[in-house]
C-alpha positions, 0 to 999 in steps of 0.5 A, spaced: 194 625 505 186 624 503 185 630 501 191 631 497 190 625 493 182 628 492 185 634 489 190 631 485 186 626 483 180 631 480 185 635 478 187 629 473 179 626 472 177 633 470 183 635 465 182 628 462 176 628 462 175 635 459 179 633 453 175 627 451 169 631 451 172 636 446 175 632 443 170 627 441 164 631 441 167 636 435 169 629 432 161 627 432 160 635 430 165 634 424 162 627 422 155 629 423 156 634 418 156 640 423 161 647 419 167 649 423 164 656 424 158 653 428 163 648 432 167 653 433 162 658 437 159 653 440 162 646 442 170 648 443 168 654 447 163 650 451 167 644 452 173 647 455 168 650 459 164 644 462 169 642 468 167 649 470 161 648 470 160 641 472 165 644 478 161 650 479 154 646 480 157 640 484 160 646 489 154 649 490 150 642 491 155 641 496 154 647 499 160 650 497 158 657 494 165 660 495 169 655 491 163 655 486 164 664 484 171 663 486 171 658 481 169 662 475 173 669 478 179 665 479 178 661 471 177 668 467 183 671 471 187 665 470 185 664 462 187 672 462 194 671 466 196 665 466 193 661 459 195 667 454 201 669 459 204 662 457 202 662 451 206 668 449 212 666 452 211 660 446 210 665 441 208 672 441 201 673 438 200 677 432 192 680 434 187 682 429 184 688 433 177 687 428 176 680 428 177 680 435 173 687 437 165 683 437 168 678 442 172 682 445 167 688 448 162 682 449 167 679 453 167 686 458 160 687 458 159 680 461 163 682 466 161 689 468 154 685 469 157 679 473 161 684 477 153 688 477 149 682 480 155 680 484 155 687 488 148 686 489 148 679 491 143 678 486 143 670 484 137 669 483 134 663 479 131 669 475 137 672 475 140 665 473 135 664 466 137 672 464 144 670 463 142 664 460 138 667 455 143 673 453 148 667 452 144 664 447 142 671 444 149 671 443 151 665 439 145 665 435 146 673 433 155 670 432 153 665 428 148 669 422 152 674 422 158 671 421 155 666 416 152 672 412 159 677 412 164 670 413 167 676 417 175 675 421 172 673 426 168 668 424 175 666 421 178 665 429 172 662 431 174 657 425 179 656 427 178 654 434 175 647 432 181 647 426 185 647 432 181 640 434 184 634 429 180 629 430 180 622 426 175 617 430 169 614 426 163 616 429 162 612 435 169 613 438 168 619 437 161 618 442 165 614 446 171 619 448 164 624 448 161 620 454 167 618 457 169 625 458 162 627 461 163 621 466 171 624 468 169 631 468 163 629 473 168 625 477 173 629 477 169 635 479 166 630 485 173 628 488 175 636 487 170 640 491 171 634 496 178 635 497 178 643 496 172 643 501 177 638 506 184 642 504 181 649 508 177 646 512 184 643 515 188 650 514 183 655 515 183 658 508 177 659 506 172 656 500 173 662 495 180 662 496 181 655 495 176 656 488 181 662 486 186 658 485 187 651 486 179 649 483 180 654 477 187 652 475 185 645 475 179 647 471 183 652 466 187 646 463 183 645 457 183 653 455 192 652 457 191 646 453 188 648 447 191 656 447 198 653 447 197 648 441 194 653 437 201 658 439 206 652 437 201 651 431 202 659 429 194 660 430 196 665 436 189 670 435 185 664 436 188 662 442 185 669 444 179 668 441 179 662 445 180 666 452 175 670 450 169 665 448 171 661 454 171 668 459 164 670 456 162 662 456 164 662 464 160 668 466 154 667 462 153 660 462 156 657 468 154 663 473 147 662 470 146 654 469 147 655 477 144 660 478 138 658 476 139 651 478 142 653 486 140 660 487 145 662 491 147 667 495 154 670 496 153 673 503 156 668 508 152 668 514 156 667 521 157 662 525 151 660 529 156 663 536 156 670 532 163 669 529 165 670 522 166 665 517 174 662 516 178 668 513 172 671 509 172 679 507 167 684 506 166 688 500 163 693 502 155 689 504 151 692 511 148 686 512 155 680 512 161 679 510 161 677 503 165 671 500 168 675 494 172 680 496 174 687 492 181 684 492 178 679 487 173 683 483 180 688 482 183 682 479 178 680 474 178 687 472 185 688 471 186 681 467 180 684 462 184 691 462 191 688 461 188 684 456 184 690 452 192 694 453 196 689 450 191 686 444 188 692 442 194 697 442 199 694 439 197 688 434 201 683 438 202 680 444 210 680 446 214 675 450 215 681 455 208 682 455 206 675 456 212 676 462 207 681 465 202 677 464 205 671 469 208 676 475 201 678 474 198 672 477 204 670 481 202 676 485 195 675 485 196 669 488 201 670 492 196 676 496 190 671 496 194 666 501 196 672 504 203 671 502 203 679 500 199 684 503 193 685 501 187 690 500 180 689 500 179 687 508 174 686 512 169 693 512 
């Protein structure tokens, strides 16, 4: 079917596209003479995360804001379950509690803020520079202190750009780099099209097909980069990596849209008085929204999982890793109804 072959076919644009934007913009950063440190907290965590971003805003221009939110919930709980999940399976990860803590509470701020403003329905444009504004806050703040104190965590954010190899002379490197933004526009247009044509087709909702399919789709640089760093024995960096992309997703995706397509998640009815396709309330008087509690638990349990195993253990075993995968199994096993679920219509 068309659809199918839209899917795929995105899927394919925005993983390609996403590792010659990675690849070659770290390529032009180390030639420009740009330090690992900087390129680390910067251009990887950014770079994994444009098909995100590019999805997310092309989903909201279409009109799509399910797939768009779902897009985020479903990658920063596929980064947790699935990306640190498999890469344990590969090797266990030997965490460094102090090296990851600064990230690590950032990360859980940021998402008790996204759950906040969600509950609120509070995407505005101003709401969206707020978040924008934090996130630069951030990275300025992580670069000088991680400069002055050469820190643990600036070793794993260094070694997030050393899992890069990169060996192009300059202008391959600016090739692969616009070549990359070009397959990751591509490709978020033929996903978002095909995503919005599959639960048009089957009667699945937007936020469901963004949960899964889009945000999975959109993942595979994070599994990517997470699982050479385990093979390569950089297990801690492959979880810096999931955080820095968490916080990225959040922070950034959520406020470049924001402020570019204020957006609403509360989906109004149909013009007959009916609900929307398979859309849930959480808890809203004034209409069904297009986020359930279903999906705002599983954000929330990823990011609690993720806190239990690395910061009480020191590692990351393969069971654990194991944990990981069932979880996410089970997740989407329940958002296409597969299993019961909770979080239904108020």
């Amino acid at each position: 079917m068309i659809m199918v072959a839209l899917i795929v076919g995105g899927l394919l644009l925005l993983f390609a596209g996403g590792e010659m934007l990675v690849r070659g913009s770290v390529g032009v950063a180390r030639r420009l003479g740009m330090s690992e440190l900087l390129i680390g907290l910067t251009l990887v965590g950014f770079g994994t995360s444009m098909p995100e971003l590019v999805t997310s805003l092309q989903a909201l221009s279409d009109g799509a804001t399910g797939i768009s939110v779902g897009n985020v919930i479903g990658s920063n709980v596929a980064n947790v379950l699935l990306v640190i999940g498999a890469a344990c399976l590969i090797s266990p990860i030997i965490t460094h509690p102090r090296a990851l803590a600064r990230d690590g509470l950032f990360m859980i701020g940021a998402t008790v803020l996204f759950a906040v403003v969600l509950w609120f329905d509070g995407f505005t444009r101003v709401m969206g520079f707020i978040f924008v504004a934090i996130l630069i806050a951030y990275l300025v703040a992580s670069v000088i202190l991680d400069r002055r104190k050469q820190s643990a965590a600036a070793k794993v954010h260094s070694g997030e750009a050393e899992v890069i190899e990169t060996h192009e002379p300059l202008f391959i490197s600016l090739v692969l780099a616009v070549l990359g933004i070009a397959g990751v526009v591509a490709g978020a247009k033929l996903l978002v099209t095909g995503g919005s044509d599959l639960a048009r087709a089957f009667g699945i909702s937007e936020t469901v097909i963004g949960l899964s399919i889009v945000a999975i789709g959109t993942s595979l640089p994070e599994l990517v980069t997470s699982i050479m760093s385990a093979i390569k024995g950089k297990a801690d960096v492959a979880l810096g990596n999931v955080l820095g992309s968490n916080v990225f997703n959040i922070l950034g995706i959520m406020g470049v849209s924001a402020a570019v397509y204020p957006f609403s998640i509360i989906a109004p009815a149909a013009p007959d008085g009916t609900k929307p396709l398979d859309v849930e309330a959480m808890s809203f008087p004034a209409g069904d929204s297009l986020v359930t509690m279903q999906d705002m638990g599983a954000l929330a349990l990823s990011v609690i999982l993720l806190v239990l195993f690395a910061y009480t253990g020191r590692k990351l075993a393969r069971w654990e890793g194991a944990v990981l995968l069932g979880g996410y199994a089970l997740y989407m096993a329940m958002s296409f109804n597969l299993l019961p679920h909770f979080g239904g219509a108020a």
